[in-house]
NUPA-597790 format. One record per residue (C-alpha): residue in three letters; z, y, x. Coordinates in steps of 0.2 Angstrom, whole numbers, plus 2048, in hexadecimal, padded with zeros to 3 digits. Each point is the difference from the previous one (the first is absolute). Example, Ala and Ser with C-alpha at 12.3 -4.5 7.8 and 13.67 -1.06 7.14 Angstrom:
<recs>
REC ALA 827 7EA 83E
REC SER 7FD 811 806
</recs>
This chain:
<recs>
REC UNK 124 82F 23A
REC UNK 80C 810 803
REC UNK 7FC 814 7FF
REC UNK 800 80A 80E
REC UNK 813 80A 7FF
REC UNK 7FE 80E 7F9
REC UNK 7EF 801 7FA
REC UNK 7FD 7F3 7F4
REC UNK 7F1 7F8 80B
REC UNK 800 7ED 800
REC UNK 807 7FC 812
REC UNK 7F9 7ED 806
REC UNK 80C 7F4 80B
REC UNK 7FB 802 811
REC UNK 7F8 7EF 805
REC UNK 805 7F6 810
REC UNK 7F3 807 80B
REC UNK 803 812 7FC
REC UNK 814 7FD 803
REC UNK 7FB 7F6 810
REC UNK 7F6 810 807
REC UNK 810 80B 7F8
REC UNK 80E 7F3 809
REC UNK 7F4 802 813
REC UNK 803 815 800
REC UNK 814 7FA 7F9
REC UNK 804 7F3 80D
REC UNK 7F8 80B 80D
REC UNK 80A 80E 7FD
REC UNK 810 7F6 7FF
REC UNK 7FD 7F6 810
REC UNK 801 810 809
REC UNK 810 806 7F9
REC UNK 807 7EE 804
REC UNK 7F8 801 811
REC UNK 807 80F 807
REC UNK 815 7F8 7FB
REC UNK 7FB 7F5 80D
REC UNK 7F3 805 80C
REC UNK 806 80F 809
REC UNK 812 7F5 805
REC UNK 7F8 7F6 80F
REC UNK 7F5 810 807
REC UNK 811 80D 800
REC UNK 802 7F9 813
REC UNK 7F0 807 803
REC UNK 7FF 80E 7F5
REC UNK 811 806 807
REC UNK 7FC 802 813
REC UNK 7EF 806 7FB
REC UNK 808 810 7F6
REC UNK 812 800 808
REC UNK 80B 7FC 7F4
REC UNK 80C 7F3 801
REC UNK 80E 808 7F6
REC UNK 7F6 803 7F3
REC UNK 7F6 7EF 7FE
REC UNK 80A 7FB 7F1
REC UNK 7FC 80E 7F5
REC UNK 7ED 7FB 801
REC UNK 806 7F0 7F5
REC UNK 80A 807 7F5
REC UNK 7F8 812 7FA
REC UNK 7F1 7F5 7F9
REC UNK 80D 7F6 7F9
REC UNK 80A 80B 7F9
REC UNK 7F1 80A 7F6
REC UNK 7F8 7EF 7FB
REC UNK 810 7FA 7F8
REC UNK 805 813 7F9
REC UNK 7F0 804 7F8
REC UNK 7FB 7EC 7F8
REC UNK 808 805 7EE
REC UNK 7FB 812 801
REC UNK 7EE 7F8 801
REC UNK 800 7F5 7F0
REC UNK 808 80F 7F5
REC UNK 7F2 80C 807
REC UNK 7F3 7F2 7FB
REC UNK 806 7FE 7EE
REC UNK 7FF 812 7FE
REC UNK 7ED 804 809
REC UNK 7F7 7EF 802
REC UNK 7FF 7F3 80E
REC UNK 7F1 802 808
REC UNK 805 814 803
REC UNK 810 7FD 808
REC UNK 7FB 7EF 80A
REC UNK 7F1 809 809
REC UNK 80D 80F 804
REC UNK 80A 7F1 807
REC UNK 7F3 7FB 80C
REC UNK 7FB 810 806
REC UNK 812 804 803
REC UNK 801 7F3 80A
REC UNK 7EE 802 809
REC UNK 806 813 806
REC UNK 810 7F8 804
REC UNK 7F7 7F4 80D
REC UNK 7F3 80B 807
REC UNK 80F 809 804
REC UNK 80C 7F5 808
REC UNK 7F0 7FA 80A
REC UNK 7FF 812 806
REC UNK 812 803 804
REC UNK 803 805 812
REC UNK 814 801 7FE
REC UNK 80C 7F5 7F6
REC UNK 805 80D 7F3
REC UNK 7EE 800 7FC
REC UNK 800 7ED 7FF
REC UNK 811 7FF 7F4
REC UNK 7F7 80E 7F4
REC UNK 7F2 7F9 7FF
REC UNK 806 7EE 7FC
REC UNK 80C 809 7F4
REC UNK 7EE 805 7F7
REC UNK 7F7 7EF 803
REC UNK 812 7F9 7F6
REC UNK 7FC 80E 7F2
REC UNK 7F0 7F6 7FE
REC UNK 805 7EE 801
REC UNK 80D 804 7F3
REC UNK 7F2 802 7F6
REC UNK 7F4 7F1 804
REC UNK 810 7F3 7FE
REC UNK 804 805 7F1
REC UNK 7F0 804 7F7
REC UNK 7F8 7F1 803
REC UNK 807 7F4 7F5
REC UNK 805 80F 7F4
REC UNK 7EB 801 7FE
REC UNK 7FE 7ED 800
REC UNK 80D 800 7F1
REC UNK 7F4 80C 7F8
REC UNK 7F0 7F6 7FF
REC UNK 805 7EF 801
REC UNK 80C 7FB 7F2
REC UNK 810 7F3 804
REC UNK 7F8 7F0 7FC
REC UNK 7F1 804 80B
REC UNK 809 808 80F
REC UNK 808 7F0 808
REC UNK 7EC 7FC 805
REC UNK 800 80E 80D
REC UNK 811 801 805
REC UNK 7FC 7F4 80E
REC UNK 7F3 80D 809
REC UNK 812 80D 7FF
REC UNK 80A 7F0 80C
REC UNK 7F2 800 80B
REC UNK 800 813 803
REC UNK 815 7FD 804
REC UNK 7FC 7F2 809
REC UNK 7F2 809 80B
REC UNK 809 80F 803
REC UNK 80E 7F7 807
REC UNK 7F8 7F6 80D
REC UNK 7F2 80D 804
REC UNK 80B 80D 801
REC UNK 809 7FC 810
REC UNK 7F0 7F8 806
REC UNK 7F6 80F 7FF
REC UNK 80D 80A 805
REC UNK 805 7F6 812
REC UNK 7EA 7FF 802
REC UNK 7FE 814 800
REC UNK 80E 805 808
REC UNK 7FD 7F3 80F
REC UNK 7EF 80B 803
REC UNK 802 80E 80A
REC UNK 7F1 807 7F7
REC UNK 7F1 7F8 7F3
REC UNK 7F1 80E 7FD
REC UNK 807 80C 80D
REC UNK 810 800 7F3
REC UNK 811 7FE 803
REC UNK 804 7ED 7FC
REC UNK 811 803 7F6
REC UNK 7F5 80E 7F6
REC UNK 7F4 7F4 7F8
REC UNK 80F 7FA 7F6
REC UNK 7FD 80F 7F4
REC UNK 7EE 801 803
REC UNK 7FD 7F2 7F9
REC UNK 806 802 7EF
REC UNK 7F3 80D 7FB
REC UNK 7EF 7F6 7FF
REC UNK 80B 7F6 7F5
REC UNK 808 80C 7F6
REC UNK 7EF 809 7FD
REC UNK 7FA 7F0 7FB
REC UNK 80F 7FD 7F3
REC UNK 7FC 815 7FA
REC UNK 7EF 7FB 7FF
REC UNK 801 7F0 7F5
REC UNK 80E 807 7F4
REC UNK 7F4 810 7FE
REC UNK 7F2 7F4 7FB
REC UNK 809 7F3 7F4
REC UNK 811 805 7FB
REC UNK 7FD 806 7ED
REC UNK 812 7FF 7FA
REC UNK 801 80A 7EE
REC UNK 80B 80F 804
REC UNK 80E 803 7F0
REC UNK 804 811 7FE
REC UNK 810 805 7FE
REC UNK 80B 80F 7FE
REC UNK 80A 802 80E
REC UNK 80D 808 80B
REC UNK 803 7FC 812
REC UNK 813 7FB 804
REC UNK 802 80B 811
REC UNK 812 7FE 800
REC UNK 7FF 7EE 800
REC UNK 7F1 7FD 80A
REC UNK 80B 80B 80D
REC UNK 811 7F6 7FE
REC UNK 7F5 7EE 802
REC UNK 7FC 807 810
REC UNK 80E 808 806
REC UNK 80B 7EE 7FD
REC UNK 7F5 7F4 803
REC UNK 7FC 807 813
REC UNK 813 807 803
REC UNK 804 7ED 7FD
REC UNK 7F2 7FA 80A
REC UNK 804 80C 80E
REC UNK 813 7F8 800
REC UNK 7FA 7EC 7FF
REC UNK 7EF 804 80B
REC UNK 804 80B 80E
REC UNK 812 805 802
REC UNK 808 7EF 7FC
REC UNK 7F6 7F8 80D
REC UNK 800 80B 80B
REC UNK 812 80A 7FF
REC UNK 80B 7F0 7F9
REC UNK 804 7FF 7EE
REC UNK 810 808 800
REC UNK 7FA 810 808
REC UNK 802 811 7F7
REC UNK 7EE 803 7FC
REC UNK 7FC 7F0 7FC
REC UNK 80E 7FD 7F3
REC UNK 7FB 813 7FA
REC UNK 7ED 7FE 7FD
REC UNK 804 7F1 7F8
REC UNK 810 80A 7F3
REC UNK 7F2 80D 7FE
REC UNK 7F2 7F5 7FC
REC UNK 80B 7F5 7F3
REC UNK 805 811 7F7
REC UNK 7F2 806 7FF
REC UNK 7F9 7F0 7F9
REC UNK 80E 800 7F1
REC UNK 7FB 812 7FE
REC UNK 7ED 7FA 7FE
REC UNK 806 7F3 7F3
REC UNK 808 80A 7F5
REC UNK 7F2 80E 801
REC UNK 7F3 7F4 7F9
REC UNK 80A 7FB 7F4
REC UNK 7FE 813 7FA
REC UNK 7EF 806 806
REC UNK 7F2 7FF 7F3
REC UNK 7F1 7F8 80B
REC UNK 80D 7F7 80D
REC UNK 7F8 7FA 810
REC UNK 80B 7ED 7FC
REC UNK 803 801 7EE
REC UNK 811 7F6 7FF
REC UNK 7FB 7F8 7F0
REC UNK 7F4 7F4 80A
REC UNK 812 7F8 807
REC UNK 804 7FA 7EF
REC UNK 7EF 7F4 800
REC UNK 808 7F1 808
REC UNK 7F0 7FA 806
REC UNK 7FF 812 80A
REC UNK 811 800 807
REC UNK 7FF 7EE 806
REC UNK 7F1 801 808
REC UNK 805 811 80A
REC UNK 810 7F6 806
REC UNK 7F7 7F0 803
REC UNK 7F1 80C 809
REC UNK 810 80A 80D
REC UNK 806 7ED 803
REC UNK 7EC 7FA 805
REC UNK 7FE 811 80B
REC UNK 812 7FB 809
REC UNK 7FA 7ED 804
REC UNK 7EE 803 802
REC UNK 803 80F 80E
REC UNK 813 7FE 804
REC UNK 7FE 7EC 808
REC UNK 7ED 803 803
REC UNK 802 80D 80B
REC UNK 80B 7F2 80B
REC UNK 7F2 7F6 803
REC UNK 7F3 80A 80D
REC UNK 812 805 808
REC UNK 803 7EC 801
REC UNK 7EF 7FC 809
REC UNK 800 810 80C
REC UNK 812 7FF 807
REC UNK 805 7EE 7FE
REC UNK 7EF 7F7 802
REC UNK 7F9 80F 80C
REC UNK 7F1 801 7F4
REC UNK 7F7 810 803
REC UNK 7FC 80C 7EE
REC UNK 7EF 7F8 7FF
REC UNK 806 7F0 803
REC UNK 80D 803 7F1
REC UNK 7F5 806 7F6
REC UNK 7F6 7F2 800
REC UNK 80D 7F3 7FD
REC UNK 805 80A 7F1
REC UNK 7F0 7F8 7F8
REC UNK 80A 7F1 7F7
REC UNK 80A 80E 7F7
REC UNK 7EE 808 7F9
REC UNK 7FA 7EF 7FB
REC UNK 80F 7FB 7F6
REC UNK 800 813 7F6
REC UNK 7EE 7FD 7FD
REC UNK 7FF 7F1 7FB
REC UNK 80E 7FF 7F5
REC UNK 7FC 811 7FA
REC UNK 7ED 7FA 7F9
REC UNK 808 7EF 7FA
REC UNK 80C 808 7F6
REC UNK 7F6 80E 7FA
REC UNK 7F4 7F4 7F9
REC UNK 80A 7F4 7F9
REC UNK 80A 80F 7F4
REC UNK 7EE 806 7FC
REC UNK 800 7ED 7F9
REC UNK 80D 7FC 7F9
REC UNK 808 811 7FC
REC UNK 812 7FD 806
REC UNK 805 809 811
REC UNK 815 7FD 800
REC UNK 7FF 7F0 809
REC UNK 7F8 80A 810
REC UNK 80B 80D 806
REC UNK 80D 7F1 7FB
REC UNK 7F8 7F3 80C
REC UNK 7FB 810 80B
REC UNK 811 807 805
REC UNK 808 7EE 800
REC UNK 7F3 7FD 80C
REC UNK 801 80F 80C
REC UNK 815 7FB 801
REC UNK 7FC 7F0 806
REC UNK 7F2 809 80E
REC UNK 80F 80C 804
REC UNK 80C 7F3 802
REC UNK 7F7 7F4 80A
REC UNK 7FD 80E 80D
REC UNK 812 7FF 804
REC UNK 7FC 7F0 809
REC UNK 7F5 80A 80D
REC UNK 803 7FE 813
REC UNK 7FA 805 812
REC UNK 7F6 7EF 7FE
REC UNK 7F9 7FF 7EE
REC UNK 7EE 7F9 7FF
REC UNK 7F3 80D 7F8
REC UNK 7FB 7F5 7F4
REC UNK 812 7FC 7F9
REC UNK 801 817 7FD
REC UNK 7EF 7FE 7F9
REC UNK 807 7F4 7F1
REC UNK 810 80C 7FF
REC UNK 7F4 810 7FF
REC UNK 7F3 7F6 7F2
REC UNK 80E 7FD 7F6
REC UNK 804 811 802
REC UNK 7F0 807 7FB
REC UNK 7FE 7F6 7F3
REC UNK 810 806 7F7
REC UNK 7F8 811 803
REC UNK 7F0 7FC 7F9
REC UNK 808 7F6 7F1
REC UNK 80B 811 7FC
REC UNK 7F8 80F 806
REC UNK 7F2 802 7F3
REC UNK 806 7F7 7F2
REC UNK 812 80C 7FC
REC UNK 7F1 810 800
REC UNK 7F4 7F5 7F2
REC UNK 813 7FE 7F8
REC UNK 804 812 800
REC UNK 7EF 807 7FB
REC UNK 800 7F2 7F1
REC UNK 811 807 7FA
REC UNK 7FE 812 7FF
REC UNK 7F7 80E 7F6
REC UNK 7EE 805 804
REC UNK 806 811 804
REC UNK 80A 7FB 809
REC UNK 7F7 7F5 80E
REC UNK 800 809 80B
REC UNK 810 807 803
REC UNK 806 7EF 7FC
REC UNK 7F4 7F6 80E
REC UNK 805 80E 80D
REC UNK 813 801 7FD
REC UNK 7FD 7EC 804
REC UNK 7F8 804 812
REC UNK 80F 80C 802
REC UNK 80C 7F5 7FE
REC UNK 7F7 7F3 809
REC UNK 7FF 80D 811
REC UNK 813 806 7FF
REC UNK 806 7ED 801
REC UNK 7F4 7FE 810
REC UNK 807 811 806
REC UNK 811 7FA 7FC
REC UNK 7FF 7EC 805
REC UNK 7F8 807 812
REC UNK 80E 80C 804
REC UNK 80E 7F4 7FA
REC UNK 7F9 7F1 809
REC UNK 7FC 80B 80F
REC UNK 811 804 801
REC UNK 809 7ED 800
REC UNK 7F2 7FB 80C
REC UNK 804 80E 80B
REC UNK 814 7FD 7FE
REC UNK 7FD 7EE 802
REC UNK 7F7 801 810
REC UNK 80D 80A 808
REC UNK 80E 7F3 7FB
REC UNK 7F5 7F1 805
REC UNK 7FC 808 812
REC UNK 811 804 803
REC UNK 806 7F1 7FB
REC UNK 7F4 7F6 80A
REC UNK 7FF 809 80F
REC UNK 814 7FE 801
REC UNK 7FF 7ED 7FE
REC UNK 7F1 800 80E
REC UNK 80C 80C 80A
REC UNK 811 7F1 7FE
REC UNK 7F2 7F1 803
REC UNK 7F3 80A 80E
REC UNK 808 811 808
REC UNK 7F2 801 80C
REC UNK 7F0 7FF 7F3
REC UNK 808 811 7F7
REC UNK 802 80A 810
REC UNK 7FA 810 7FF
REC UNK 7F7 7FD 7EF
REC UNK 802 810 7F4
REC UNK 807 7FB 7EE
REC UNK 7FC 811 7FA
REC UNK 7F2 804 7F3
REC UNK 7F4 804 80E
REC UNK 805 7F1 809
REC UNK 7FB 7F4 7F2
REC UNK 7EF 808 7FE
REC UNK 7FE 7FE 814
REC UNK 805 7ED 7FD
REC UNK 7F4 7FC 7F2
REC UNK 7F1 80C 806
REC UNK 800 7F8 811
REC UNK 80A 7F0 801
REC UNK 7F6 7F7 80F
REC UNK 80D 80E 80B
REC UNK 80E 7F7 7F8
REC UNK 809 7EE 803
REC UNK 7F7 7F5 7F1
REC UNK 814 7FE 7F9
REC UNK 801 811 800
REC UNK 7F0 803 7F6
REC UNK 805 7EF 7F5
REC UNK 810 80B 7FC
REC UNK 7F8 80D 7F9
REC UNK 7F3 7F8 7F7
REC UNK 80E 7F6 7F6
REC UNK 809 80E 7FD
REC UNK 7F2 807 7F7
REC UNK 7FB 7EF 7F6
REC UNK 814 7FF 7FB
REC UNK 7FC 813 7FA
REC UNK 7EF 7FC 7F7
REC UNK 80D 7F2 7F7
REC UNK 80A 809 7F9
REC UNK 7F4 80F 7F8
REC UNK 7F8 7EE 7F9
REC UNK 80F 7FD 7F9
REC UNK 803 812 7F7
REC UNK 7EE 7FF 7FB
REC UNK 802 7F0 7F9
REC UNK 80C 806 7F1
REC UNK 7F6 80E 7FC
REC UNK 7F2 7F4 7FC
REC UNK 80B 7F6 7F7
REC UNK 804 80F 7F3
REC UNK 7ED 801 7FE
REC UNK 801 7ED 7F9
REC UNK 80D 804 7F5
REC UNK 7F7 812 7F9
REC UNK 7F0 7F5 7FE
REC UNK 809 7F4 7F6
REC UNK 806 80F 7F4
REC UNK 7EE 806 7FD
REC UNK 7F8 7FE 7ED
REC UNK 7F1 7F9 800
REC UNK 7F5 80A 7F2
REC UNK 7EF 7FC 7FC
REC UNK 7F1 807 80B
REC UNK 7F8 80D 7F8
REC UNK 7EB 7FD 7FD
REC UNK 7F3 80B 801
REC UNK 801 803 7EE
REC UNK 814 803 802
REC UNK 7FA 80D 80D
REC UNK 7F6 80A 7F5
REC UNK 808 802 7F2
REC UNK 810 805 80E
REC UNK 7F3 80D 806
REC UNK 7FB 808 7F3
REC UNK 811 7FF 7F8
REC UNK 805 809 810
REC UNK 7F2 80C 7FD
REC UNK 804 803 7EE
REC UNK 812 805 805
REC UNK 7FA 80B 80D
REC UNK 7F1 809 7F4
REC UNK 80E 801 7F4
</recs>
């Protein structure tokens, strides 16, 4: 038994029911932040001709992106300041106006604004969650629901492009545009997750004096999506030696050092610097940046590998993804129950990343003609590293740092989590698409000395690849067996980079201290410790 922050009324653990009832309004509200990273790339076909605007299609990815990943730590520091439940329903109906919105738009600025608003929201949801969980479930309990959080990751990736590729393949459902019912369909849900949080989520609220870092909420912001603008949009798009790209990305990094050395002066930093000197903290933030680059950076490869080289269409993709969802969640509930056991969780992001490198690298032996069931072995393994490292580094983190400062802490993690992912897809996009163009010139020239007359009239340009691969039965089978190795010999060698970065998450996991899991009596004198310093 523990008092209520602040008020010096015995506050009573939450029992398993209650926190199951909490985790339903939780999960929900992050399945549909992870959702919408995925669901709207196999509709932007559609959704493009339906609003005309192809030049723009990209931005509809990366402004929810780019205010998901900005805002995540701005999120946790708010939280610690006026209370979880607050700030996490302002999260969803951020989000909720954002896709009643972008379900409306009629043009694509509208769409790009609005997603930019959805983002806003999901910044929130992704990183509140496990920031409330760390408030009313202590360490040594936690590992027992992690499992539900791997099967939310695991869901979201294979339903996203599923349900994206079933709506936008309807002309219309209800009288209603089919792409539209993308958005739509996250607000019976996130009424539901307003609802349930309104009803049961009680979490004591410590009052603190306080003082809002503006300056350094506004250079977090300004860095984080002038660097995301320079590795997300303009790499990709302009080459990575072109002027603006190698600008936003000089901007973005100065403004970044300037941000650091602000917080190491402001009196309520949004990022104190002093959490860095916790290993367990710095660790599992680098270890967390490393996860994010494997998980979406190689992950990503995979529906590009069954749509273009096995001719699966989204759906189909999607579906096959399901080996990948059933390693995370199974792993994630194994391991989550077994630290709740024994209370030792090292030894899982160890196996975990170890694991997830051999996935990777086994990937590498993929070719035009590999069996389904032999990628579905390579994509368990994979999962399961996932599900064996994902969970575990946040019950490491939350373990190892202040009361006051969880959530901060547990957001920052997220943060960190989403700028790898950011970072391993543009860096891996880019040697895939560098690749490709060397493998397809190379191949075509060696068709062209061995078979002049199959290359005849057959465009090697950008366009002319995507003419090849969209409609190969208007092409001789060597010509379309060309290509298609071109792009395996390409999905081999972004296997390859991933592979190493992986491989640094082994070694980080083998550098983490392995501290005792705080009980629940552990928690409560940490809470009203916490609420002591604060009244104070």
């Amino acid at each position: 038994m523990s008092k209520k922050a602040g008020t010096g009324a015995p506050e009573k653990a939450h029992t398993h029911r209650e926190i199951m009832i909490i985790l339903s309004g939780l999960m929900t509200g992050m399945l549909l932040a992870a959702l919408d990273q995925t669901i709207v790339s196999t509709a932007l076909k559609t959704i493009v001709i339906d609003l005309h605007g192809l030049k723009e299609y990209t931005w509809v990815v990366t402004a929810y992106l780019l205010t998901s990943t900005a805002s995540t730590p701005l999120y946790g520091k708010i939280s610690d300041l006026y209370g979880r439940r607050v700030v996490f329903q302002f999260a969803i109906v951020t989000f909720l106006v954002g896709s009643l919105l972008a379900g409306l738009s009629q043009n694509m600025t509208q769409l790009i604004a609005t997603r930019a608003l959805q983002g806003l929201g999901a910044g929130g949801l992704m990183a509140l969650t496990f920031v409330i969980i760390g408030d009313i479930v202590p360490p040594r309990e936690r590992g027992r629901y992690q499992g539900y959080f791997g099967a939310v990751w695991g869901l979201s990736s294979v339903a996203g492009p599923l349900l994206g590729g079933f709506f936008s393949d309807h002309q219309q459902i209800l009288g209603v545009t089919g792409w539209r019912w993308i958005f739509y369909i996250n607000l019976p849900f996130g009424i539901a997750a307003l609802a349930i949080t309104s009803a049961v989520l009680h979490i004591p609220k410590v009052k603190r004096e306080h003082s809002i870092d503006y300056l350094g909420a506004l250079l977090l912001v300004a860095g984080v999506t002038t660097m995301l603008l320079s590795l997300a949009v303009y790499g990709p798009q302009d080459g990575w030696l072109d002027a603006r790209t190698l600008g936003y990305l000089f901007v973005g990094l100065v403004l970044s050092v300037i941000f650091v050395f602000w917080e190491g002066k402001a009196k309520e930093p949004i990022l104190p610097m002093r959490l860095f000197k916790n290993h367990t903290f710095t660790l599992t933030s680098l270890l967390g940046g490393v996860i994010g680059a494997g998980m979406f950076g190689a992950i990503v490869m995979l529906p590009l590998y069954l749509q273009i080289v096995k001719g699966n269409t989204a759906t189909e993709a999607g579906l096959k993804l399901i080996p990948l969802m059933l390693g995370i969640v199974s792993t994630s509930i194994f391991s989550g129950k077994q630290i709740s056991k024994t209370g030792k969780y090292k030894l899982f992001p160890v196996i975990g990343t170890a694991v997830m490198t051999v996935g990777i690298l086994l990937m590498t032996s993929l070719t035009r003609n590999t069996p389904y069931w032999q990628l579905s072995i390579y994509a368990i393994l994979v999962g399961a590293g996932l599900g064996l490292s994902m969970q575990t580094i946040v019950i490491a983190l939350q373990n190892s740092v202040d009361f006051k400062d969880m959530g901060v802490a547990t957001s920052s993690n997220t943060f960190f989590r989403s700028l790898g992912s950011v970072f391993g897809t543009a860096i891996f996009g880019a040697v895939l698409n560098n690749r490709l163009t060397h493998y397809m010139s190379s191949g075509f020239a060696n068709l062209a000395s061995t078979d002049p007359t199959a290359v005849a009239g057959v465009d090697l340009s950008q366009t002319g690849i995507t003419h090849i691969i969209a409609a190969p039965k208007t092409f001789a089978p060597v010509v379309v067996n060309t290509a298609l190795d071109a792009y395996v010999n390409a999905f081999h060698i972004v296997f390859y980079t991933a592979a190493p970065v992986t491989a640094l998450g082994f070694i980080l996991a083998l550098s983490l201290r392995e501290l005792p899991l705080r009980t629940n009596n552990d928690y409560a004198a940490a809470r009203e410790e916490a609420a002591g310093e604060a009244i104070g």
